[in-house]
DODREN-279860 format. One record per atom (N, C-alpha, C): x, z, y; residue in one letter. Coordinates in steps of 0.001 Angstrom, whole numbers, padded with zeros to 6 digits, always signed. Each point is the difference from the previous one (the first is absolute). Example, Ala and Ser with C-alpha at 12.3 -4.5 7.8 and 13.67 -1.06 7.14 Angstrom:
BEGIN
+013190+007800-005690A;-000890+000000+001190A;+000900+000000+001200A;-000350-000720+001050S;+000820+000060+001190S;-000770+000730+001090S;
//
This chain:
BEGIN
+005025-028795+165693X;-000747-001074+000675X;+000632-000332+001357X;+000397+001526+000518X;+000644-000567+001477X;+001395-000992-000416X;+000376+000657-000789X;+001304-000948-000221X;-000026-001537-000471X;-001061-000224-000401X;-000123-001392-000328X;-000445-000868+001106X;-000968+000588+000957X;-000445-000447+001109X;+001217+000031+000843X;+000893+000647+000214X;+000861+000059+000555X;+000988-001122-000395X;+000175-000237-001062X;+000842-000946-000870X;-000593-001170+000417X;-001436+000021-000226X;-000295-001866+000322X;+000080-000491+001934X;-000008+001478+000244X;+000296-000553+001580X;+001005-000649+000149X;+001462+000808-000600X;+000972-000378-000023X;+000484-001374-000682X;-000760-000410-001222X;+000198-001311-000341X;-000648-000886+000940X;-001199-000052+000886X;-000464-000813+000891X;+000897+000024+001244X;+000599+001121+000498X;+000846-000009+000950X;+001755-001102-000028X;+000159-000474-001394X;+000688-000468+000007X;-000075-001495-000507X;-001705-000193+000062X;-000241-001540-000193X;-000319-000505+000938X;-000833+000749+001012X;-000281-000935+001157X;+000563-000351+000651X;+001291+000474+000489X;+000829-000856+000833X;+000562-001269-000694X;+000208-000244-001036X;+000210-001158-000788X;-000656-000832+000196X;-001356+000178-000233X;-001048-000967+000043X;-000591-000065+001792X;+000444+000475+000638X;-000203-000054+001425X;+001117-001290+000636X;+001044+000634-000748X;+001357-000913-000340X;-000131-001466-000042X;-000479+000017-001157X;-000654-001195-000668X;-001147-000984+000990X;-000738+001228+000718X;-001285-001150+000860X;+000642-000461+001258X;+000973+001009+000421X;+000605-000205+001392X;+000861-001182-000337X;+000440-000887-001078X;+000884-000873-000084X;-000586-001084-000388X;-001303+000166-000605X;-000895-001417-000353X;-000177-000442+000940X;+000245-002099-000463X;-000462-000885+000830X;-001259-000569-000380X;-000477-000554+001380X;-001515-000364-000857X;-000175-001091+000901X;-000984-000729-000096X;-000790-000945+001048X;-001852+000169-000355X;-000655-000026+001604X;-000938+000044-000057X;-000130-001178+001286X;-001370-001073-000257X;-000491-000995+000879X;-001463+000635+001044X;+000561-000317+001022X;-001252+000285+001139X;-000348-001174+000458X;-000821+000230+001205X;-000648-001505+000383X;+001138-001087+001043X;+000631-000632-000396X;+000695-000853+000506X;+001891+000774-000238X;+000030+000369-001263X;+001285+000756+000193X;-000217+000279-001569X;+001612-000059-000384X;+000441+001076-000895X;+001095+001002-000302X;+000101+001193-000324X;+000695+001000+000448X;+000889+000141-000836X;+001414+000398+000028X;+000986+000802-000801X;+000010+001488+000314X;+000303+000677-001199X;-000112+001538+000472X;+000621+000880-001228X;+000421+001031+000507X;+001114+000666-000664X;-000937+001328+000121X;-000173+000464-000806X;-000331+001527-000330X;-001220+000235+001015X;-001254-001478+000163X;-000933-000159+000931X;+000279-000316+001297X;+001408+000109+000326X;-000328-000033+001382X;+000972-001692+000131X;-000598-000695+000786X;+000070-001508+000583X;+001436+000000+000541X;+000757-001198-000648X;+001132-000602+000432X;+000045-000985+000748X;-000844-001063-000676X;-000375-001336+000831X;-000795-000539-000027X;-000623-000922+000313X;-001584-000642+000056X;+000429-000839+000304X;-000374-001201-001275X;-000003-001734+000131X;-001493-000510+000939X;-000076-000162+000469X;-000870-000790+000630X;-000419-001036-000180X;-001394-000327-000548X;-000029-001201-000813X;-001587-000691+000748X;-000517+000473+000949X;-001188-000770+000755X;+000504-001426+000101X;-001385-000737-000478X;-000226-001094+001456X;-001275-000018+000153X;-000279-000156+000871X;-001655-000105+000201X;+000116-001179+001524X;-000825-001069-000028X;+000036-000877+000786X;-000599+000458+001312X;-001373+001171-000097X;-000457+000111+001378X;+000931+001236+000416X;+001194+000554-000710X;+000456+001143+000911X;+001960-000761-000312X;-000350-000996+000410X;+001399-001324-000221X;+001311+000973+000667X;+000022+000544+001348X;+001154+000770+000653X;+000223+000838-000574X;-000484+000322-001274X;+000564+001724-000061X;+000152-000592-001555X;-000286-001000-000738X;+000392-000330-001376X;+000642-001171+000098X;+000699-000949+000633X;+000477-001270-000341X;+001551+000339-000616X;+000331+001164-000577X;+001543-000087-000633X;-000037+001298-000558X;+000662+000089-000809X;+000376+001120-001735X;+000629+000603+000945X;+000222+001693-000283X;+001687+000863+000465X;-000767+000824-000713X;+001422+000644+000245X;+000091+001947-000755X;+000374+000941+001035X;-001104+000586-000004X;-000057+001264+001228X;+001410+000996-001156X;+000966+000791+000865X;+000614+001208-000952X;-000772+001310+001055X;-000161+000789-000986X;-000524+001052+000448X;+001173+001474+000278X;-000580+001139+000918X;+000967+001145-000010X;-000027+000197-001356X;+001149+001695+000301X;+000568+000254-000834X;-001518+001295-000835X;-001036+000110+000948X;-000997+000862-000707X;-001057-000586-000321X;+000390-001516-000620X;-000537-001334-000095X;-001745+000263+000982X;-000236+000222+001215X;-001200+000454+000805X;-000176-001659+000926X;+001292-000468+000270X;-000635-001578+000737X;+001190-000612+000219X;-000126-001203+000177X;+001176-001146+000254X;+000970+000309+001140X;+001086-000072-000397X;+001077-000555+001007X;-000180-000974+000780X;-000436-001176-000529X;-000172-000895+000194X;-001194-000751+000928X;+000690-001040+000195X;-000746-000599+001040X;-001511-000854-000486X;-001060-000214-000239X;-000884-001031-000002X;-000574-000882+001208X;-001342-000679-000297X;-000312-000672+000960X;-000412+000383+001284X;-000006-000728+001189X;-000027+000627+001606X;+001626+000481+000422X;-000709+000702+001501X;+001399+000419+000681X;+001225-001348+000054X;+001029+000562+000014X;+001251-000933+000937X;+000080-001010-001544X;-000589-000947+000153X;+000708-001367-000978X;-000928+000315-000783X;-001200-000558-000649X;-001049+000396-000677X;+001039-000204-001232X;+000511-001192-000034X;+000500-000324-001534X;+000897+000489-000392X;+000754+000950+000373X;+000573+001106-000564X;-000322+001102-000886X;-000099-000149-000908X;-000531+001059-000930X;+000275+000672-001312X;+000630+000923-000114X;+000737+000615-000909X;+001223-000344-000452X;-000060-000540-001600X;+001293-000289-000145X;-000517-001650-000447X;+000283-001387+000371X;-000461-000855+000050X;+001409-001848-000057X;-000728-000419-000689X;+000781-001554-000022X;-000608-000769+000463X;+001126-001277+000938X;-000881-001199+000044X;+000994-000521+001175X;-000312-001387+000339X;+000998-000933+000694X;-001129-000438+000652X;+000816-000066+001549X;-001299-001069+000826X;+000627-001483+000077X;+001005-000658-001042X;-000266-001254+000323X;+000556-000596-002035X;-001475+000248-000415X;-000163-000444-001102X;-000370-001303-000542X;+001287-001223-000286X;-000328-000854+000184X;-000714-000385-001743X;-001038-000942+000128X;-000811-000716-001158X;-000546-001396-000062X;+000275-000739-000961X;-000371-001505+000471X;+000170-000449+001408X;+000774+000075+000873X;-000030-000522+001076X;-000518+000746+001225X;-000700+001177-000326X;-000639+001239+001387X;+000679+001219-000275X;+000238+000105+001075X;+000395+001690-000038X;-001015+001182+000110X;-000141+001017-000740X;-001123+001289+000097X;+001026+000978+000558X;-000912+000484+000826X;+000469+001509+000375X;-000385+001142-000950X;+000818+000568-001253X;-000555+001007-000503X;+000373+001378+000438X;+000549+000139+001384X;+000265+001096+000766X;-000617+000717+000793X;-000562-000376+000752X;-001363-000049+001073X;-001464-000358+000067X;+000164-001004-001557X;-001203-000662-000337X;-001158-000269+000142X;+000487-000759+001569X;-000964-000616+000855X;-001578-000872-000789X;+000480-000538-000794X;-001395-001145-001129X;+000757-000062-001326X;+000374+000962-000321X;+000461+000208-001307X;-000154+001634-000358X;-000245+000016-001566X;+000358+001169-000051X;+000865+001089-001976X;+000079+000531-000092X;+000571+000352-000906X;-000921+000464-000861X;-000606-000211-001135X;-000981+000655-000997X;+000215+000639-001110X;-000099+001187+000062X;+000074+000709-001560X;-001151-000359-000916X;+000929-000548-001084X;-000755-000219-001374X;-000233+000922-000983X;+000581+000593-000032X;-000545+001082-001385X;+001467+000827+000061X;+000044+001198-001160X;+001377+001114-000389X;+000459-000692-001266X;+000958+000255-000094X;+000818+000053-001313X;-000444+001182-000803X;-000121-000041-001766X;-000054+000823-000221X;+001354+001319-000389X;+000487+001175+000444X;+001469+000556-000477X;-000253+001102-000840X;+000732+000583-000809X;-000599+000978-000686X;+000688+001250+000679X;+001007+000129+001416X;+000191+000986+000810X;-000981+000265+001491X;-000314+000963+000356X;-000725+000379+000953X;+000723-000172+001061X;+000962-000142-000492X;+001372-000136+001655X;+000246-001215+000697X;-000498-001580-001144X;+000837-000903+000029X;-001710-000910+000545X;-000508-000818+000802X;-000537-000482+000579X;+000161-001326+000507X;-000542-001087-000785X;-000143-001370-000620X;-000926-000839+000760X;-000157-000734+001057X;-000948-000921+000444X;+000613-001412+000259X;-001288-000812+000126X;-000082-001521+000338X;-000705-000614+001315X;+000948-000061+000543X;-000648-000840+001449X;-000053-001353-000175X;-000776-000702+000913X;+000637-001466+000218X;-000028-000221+001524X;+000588-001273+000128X;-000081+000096+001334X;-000046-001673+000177X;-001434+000018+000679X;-000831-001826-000351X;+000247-000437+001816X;-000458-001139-000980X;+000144-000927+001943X;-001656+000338+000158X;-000421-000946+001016X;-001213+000737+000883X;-001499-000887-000923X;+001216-000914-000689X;-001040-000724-001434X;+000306+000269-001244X;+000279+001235-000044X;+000196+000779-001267X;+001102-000744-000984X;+000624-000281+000670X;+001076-000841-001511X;+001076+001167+000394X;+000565+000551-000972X;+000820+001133-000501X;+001684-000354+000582X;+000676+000694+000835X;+001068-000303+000547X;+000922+001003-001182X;-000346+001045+000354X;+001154+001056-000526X;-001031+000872-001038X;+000565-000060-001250X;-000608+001261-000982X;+000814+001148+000166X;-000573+001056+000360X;+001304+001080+000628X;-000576+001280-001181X;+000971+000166-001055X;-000329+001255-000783X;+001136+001133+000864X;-000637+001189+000306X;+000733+000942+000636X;-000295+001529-001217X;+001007+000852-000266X;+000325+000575-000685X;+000864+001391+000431X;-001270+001367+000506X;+001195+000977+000396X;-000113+000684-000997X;+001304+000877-000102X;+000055+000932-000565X;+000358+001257+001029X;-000586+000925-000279X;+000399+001355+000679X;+000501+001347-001111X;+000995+000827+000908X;+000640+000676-000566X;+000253+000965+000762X;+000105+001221-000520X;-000339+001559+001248X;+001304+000260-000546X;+001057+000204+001057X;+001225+000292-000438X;+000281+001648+000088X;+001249+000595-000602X;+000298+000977-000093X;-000674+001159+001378X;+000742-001018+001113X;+000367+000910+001101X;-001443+000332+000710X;-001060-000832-000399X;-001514-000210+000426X;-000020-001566+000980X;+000731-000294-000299X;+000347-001761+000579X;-001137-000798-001040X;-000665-001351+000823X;-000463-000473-000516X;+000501-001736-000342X;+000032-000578-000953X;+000779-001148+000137X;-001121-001081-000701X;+000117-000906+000804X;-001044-001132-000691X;+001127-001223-000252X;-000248-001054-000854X;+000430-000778-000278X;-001008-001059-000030X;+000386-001275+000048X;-001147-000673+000578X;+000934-001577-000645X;-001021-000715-000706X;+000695-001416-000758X;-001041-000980+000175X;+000435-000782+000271X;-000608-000876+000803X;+000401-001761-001028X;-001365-000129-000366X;-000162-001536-000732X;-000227-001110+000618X;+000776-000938+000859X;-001339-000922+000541X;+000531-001180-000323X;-001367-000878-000798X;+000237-001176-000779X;-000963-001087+001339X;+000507-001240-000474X;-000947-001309+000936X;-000065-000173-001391X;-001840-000114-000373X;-000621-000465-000742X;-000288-001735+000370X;-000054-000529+001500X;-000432-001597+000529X;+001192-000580+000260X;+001510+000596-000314X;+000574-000788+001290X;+001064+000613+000310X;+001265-000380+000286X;+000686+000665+000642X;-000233+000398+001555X;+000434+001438+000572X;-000267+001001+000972X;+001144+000386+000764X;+000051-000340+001432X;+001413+001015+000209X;-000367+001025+000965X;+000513+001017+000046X;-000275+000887+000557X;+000894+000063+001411X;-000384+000309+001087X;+000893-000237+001531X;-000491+000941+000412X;+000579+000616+001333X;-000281+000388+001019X;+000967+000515+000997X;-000048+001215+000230X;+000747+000719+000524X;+000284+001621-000124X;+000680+000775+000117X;+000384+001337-000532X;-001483+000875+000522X;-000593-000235+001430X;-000475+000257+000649X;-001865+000100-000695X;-000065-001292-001005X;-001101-000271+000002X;-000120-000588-001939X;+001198+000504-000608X;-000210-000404-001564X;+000706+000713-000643X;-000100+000086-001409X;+000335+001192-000844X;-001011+001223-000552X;+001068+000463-000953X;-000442+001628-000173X;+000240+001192+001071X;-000974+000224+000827X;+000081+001212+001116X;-000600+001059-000238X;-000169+001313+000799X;-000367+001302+000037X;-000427+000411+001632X;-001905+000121-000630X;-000170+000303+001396X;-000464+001813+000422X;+000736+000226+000360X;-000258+001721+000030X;-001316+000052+000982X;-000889+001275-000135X;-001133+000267+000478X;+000417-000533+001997X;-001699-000416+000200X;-000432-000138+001350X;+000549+001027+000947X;-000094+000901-000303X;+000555+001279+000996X;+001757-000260+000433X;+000463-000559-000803X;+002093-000019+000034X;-000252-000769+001435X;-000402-000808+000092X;-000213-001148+001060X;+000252+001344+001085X;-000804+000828-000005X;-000293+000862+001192X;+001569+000967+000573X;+000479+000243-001818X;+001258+000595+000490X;+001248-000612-000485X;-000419-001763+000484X;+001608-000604-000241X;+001179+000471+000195X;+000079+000922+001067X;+001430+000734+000368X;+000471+000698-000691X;-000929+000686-000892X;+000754+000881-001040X;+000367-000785-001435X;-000364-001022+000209X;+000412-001000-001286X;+001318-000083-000082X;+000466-000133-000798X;+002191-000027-000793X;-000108-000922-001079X;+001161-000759+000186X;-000043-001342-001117X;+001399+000781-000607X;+000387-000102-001520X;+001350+000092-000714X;+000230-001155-000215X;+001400-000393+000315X;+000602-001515-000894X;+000607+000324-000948X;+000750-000778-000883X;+001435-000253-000351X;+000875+000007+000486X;+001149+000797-000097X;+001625-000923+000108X;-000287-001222+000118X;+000663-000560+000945X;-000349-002054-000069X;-000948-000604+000671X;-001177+000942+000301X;-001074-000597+000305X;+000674-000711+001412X;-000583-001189+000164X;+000084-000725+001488X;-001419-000589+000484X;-000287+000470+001808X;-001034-000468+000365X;+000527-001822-000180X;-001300-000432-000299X;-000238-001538+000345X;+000577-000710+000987X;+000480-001089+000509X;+000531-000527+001058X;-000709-001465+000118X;-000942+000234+001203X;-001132-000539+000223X;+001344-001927+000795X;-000922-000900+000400X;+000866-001005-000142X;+000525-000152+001529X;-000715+001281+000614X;+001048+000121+001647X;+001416+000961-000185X;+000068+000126-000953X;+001053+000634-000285X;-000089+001458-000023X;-001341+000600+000136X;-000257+001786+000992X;-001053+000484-001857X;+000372+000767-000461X;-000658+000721-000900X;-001480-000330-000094X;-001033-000491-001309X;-000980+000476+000251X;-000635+000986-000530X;-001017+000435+000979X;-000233+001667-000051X;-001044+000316-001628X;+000495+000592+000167X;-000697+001558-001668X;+000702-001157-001182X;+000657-000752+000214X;+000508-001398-001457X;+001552+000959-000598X;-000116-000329-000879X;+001253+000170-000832X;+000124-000597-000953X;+001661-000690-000354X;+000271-000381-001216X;+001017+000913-000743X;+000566-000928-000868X;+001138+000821-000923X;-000505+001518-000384X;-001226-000173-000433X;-000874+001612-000377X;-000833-000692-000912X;-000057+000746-001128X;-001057+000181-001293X;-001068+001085+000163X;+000520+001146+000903X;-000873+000769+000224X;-000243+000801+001731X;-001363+000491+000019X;+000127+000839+001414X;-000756+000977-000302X;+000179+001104+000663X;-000809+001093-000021X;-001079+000431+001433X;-001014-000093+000097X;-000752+000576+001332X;-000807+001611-000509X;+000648+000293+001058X;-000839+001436+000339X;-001064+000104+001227X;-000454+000772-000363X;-001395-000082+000819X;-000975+000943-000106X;-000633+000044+001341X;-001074+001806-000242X;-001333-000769+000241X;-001070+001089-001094X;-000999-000420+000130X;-000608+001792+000381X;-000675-000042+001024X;-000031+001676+000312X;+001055+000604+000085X;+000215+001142-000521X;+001397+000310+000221X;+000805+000210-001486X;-000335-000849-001017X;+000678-000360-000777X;+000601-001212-000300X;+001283+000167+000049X;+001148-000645-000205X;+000259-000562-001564X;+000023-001570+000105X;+000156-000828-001289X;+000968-001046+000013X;+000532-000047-000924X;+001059-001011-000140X;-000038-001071-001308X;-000159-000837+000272X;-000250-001154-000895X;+001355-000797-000020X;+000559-000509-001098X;+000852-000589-000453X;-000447-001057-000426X;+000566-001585+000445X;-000713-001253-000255X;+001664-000528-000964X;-000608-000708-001422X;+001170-000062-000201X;-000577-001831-001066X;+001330-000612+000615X;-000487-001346-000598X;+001187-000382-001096X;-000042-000214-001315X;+000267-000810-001209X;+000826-001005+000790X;+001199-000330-000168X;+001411-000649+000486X;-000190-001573-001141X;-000780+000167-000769X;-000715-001047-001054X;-001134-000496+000756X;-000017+000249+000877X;-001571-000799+001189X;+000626-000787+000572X;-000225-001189+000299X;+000156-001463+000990X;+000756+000656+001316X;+001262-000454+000037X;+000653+000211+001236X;+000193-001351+001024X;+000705-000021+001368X;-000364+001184+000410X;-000822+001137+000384X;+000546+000717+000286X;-001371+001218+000238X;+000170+000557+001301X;-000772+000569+000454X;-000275+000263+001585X;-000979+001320-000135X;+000413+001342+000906X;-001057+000865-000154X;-000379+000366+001365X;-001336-000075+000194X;-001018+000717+001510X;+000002+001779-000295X;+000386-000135+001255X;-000012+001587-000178X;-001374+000401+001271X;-001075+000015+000397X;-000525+000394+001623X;-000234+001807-000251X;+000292+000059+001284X;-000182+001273+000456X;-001552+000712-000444X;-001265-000959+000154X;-000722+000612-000178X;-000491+000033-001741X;+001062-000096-000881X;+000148+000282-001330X;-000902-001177-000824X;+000332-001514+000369X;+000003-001057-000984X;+001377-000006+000133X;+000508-000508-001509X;+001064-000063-000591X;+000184-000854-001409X;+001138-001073-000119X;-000245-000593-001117X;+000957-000735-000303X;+000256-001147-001076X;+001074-000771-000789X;-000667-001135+000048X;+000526-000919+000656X;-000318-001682+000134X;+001038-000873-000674X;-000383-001167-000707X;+000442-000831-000443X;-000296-001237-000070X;+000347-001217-000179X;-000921-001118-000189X;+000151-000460-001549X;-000835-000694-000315X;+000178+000093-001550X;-000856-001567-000130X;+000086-000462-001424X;-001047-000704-000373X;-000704-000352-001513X;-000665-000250-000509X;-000908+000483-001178X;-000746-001274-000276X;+000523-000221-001400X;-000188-001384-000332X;-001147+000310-001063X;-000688-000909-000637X;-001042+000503-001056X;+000806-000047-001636X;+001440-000399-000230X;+000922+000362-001051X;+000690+001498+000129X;+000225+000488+001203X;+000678+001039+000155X;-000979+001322+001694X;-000407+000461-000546X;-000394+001602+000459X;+001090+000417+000892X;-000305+001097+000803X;+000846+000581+000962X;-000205+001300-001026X;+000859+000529+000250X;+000415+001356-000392X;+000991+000593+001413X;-001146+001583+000465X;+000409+000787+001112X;-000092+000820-000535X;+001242+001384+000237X;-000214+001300-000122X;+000440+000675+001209X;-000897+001207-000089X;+000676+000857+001353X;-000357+001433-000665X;+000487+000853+001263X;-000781+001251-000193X;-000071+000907+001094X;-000919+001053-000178X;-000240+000316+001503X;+000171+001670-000827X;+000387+000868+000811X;+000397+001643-000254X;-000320+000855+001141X;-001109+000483-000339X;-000500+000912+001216X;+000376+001630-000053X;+000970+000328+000981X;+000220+001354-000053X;-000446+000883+001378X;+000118+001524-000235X;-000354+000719+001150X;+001418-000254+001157X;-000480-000509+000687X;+000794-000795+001486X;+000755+001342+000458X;-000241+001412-000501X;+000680+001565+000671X;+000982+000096-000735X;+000233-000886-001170X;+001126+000508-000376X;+001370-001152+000233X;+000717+000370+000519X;+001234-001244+000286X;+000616-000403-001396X;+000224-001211+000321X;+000632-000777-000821X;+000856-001250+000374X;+001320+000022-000406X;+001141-000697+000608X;-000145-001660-000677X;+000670-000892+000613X;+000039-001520-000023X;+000547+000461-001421X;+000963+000731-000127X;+000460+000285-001762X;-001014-000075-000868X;-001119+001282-000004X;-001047+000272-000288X;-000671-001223-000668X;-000524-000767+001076X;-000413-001285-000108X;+000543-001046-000660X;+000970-000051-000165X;+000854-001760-000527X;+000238+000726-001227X;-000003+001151-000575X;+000035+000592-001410X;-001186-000460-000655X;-001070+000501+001039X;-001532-000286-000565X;+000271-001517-000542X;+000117-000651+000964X;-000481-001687+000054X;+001036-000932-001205X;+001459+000958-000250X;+000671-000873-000410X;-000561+000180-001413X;-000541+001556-000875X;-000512+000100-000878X;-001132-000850-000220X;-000533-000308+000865X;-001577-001153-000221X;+000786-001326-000132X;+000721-000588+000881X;+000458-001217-000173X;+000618-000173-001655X;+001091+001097-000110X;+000298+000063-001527X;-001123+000514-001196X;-001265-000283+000191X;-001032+000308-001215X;-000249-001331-000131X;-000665-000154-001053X;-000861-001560-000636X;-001243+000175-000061X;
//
């Protein structure tokens, strides 16, 4: 009897880590009140943000995706309040969106705002499907924006999101304007970076060149001739490094903001007719900021993404 009891210990001793295996790698999604979650073996990657509510208008007038640490416990990321309310997570939009003849700000979105419509349905827990729109202040539909991440927990414990971006003019042709400063796909790292801008570090490319503003003198945190940048940045005293990396198949030219207090992003101007859709890809790769990693490092990463379909 002891030996059999002994025996089935031993067969349980060599299943549970399998199946521990197994839970620690499931993706799942679960919806809370104004949010829905990605999550890997329970614990939270990112949170779409999908409020609007008219009497609490400042803290819901635009969609983002909070990314969360690495013990998925709370966002990196920035939401509403503190330095630039409209900075918030990982987020799109142009402040000089032209339509029939007016321009909307969908950046700052002063009397406009961005609305989530409903999820896509996916049959992966990883891959995360929604519908915004984004109306004039009399509801006629400017931009249908389907956004589409996928997340992926890489080998090293790196986290990588991918992020595809649909946006059709259902009324009309749309062009999208602005400036590096104030349009695009950006990354706003948590409220606290603000506090320790100094310890913030940008990676370029080989090639990269600051901007050359029209007095002839650089302008500041701008770069061109770059597909990608990297910012590091502490939140407490952990150290993160995010890799912003933009699809060379996106509307050029391109222009990237780098600020110290960890907004960061890929600007373009583009325009979107109701025969032809915009198609954007990017991707964003969040690693532990303690471990170094060379401009090599990086343009390996990015050139492998640019070369996927």
């Amino acid at each position: 009897m002891k030996y059999l009891a002994s025996t089935a210990l031993a067969i349980l001793a060599t299943i549970t880590p399998v199946w521990s295996q197994e839970s620690k790698n499931q993706w799942s999604q679960t919806d809370g009140t104004g949010f829905r979650d990605v999550l890997i073996g329970g614990k939270t990657v990112l949170r779409h943000m999908n409020a609007w509510d008219p009497a609490k208008r400042a803290d819901t007038y635009k969609t983002y995706t909070h990314v969360f640490d690495f013990a998925g416990e709370k966002p990196i990321t920035k939401g509403p309040g503190g330095q630039f309310t409209h900075h918030r997570g990982a987020f799109i939009g142009w402040n000089k969106t032209s339509f029939e003849g007016k321009t909307y700000d969908f950046w700052h979105c002063p009397n406009v705002e961005r609305k989530h419509v409903k999820y896509l349905e996916s049959s992966k827990g990883s891959v995360l499907s929604s519908i915004t729109e984004w109306p004039t202040p009399e509801g006629r539909v400017v931009i249908s924006e389907t956004q589409t991440v996928t997340a992926t927990k890489l080998p090293d414990g790196a986290l990588q999101l991918d992020f595809l971006f649909k946006l059709e003019a259902p009324n009309g042709p749309v062009k999208l304007d602005g400036d590096v400063q104030h349009a695009g796909f950006h990354f706003r790292a948590a409220e606290e970076v603000q506090k320790t801008a100094k310890e913030t570090k940008y990676t370029l490319p080989e090639g990269a060149k600051p901007l050359m503003g029209n007095n002839g003198k650089p302008v500041a945190d701008v770069y061109e001739n770059t597909n990608w940048v990297v910012c590091s940045f502490l939140i407490g005293e952990k150290r993160y490094a995010v890799g912003h990396f933009n699809d060379p198949k996106n509307p050029t030219p391109l222009q990237y903001s780098t600020r110290a207090y960890g907004r960061f992003g890929a600007f373009s101007k583009a325009e979107v007719k109701p025969d032809a859709p915009l198609n954007l890809r990017y991707r964003l790769v969040v690693t532990d900021g303690a471990k170094e990693r060379s401009v090599a490092d990086w343009q390996k990463d990015w050139d492998a993404f640019a070369a996927a379909k």
